[in-house]
C-alpha positions as CSV (number, residue, x, y, z in Angstrom):
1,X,-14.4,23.4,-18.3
2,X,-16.5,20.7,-19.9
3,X,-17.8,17.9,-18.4
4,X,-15.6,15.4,-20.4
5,X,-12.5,17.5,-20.1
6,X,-12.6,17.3,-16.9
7,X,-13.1,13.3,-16.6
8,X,-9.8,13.1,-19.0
9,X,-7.7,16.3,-16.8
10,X,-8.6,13.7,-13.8
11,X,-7.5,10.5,-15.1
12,X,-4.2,12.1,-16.2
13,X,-3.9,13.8,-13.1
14,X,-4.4,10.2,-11.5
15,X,-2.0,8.4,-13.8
16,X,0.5,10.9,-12.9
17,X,-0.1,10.7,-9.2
18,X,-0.5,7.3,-9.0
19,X,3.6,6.7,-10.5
20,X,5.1,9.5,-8.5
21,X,6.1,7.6,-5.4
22,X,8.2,5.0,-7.4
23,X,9.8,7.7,-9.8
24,X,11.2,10.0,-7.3
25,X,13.1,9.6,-4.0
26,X,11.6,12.2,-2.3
27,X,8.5,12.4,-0.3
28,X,5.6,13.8,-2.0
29,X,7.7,14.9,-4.8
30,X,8.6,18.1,-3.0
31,X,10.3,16.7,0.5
32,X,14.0,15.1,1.1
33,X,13.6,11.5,2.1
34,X,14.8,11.0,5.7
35,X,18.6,9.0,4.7
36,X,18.1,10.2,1.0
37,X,16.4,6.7,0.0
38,X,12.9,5.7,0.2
39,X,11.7,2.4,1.8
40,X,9.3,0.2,-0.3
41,X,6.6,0.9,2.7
42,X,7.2,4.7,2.7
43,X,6.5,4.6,-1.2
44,X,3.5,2.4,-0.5
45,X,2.1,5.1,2.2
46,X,2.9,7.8,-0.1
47,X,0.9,6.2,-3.3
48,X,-2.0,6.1,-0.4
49,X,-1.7,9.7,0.6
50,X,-2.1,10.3,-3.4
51,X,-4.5,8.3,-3.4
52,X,-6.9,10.1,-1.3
53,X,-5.3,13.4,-2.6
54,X,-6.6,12.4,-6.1
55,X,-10.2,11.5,-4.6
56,X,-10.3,14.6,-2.8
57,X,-10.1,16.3,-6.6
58,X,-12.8,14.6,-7.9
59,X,-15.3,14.7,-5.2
60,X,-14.2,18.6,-5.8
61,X,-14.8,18.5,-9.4
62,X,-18.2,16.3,-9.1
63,X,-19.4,18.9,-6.6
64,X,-18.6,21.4,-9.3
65,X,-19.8,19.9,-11.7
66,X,-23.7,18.2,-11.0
67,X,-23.9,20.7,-7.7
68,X,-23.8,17.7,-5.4
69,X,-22.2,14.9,-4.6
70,X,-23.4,11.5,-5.2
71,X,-23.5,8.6,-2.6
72,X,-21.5,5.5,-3.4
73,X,-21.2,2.1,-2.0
74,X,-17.9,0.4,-0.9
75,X,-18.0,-1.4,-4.2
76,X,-17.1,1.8,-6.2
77,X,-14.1,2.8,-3.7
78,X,-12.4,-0.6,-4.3
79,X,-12.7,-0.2,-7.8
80,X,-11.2,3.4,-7.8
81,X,-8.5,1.4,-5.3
82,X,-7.6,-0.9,-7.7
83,X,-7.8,1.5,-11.1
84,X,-5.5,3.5,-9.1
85,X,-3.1,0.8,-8.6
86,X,-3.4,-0.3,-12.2
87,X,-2.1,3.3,-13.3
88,X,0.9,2.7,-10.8
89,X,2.4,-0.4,-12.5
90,X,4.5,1.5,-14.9
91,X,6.6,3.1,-11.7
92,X,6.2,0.1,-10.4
93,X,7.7,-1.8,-13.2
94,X,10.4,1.0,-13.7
95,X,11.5,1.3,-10.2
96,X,11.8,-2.2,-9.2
97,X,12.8,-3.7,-12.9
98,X,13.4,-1.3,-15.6
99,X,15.6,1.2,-13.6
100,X,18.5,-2.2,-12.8
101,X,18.5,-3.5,-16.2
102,X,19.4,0.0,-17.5
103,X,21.9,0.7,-14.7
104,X,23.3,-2.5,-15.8
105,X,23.3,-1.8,-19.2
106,X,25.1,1.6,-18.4
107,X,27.7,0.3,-16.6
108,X,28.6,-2.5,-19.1
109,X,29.3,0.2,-21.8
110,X,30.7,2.8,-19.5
């Protein structure tokens, strides 16, 4: 796999990750929620967990890649932080915005 393929496989991987906790009700994707409904704190723990999931892949694929891993500075974590939390404002968005309007909408015609 080349170099930049495997840049764009990992931002795709992290746009994906990043949205899962507010597009599902269960944990991880895989897991029945306890009570069937996910708290707003539980989804924030889960993006977290992803979070370091989706690190974890691209310290793999860095390793892979240049044979070693580079050292980096707080500053480049908090940017990853927050990149990662731009990619999850589409869930976010649908989950806590989208999702009533178009249950509203629904209902209305049906």
């Amino acid at each position: 796999m080349s170099l930049s393929l495997a840049v764009v496989v990992l931002l795709l991987v992290a746009m994906l990750a990043a949205n899962l906790p507010w597009l599902s009700e269960r944990l991880l994707f895989v897991f029945p929620s306890p009570g069937g409904h996910k708290t707003g704190w539980l989804r924030l723990l889960e993006w977290l967990v992803l979070y370091f999931l989706v690190g974890g892949i691209a310290l793999g694929l860095e390793q892979k890649s240049f044979g070693e891993r580079h050292a980096q500075d707080w500053e480049f974590y908090a940017v990853t932080l927050c990149l990662f939390l731009v990619f999850a404002l589409p869930g976010f968005i649908y989950r806590y915005d989208l999702k009533d309007h178009l249950d509203k909408a629904k209902r209305r015609r049906g």
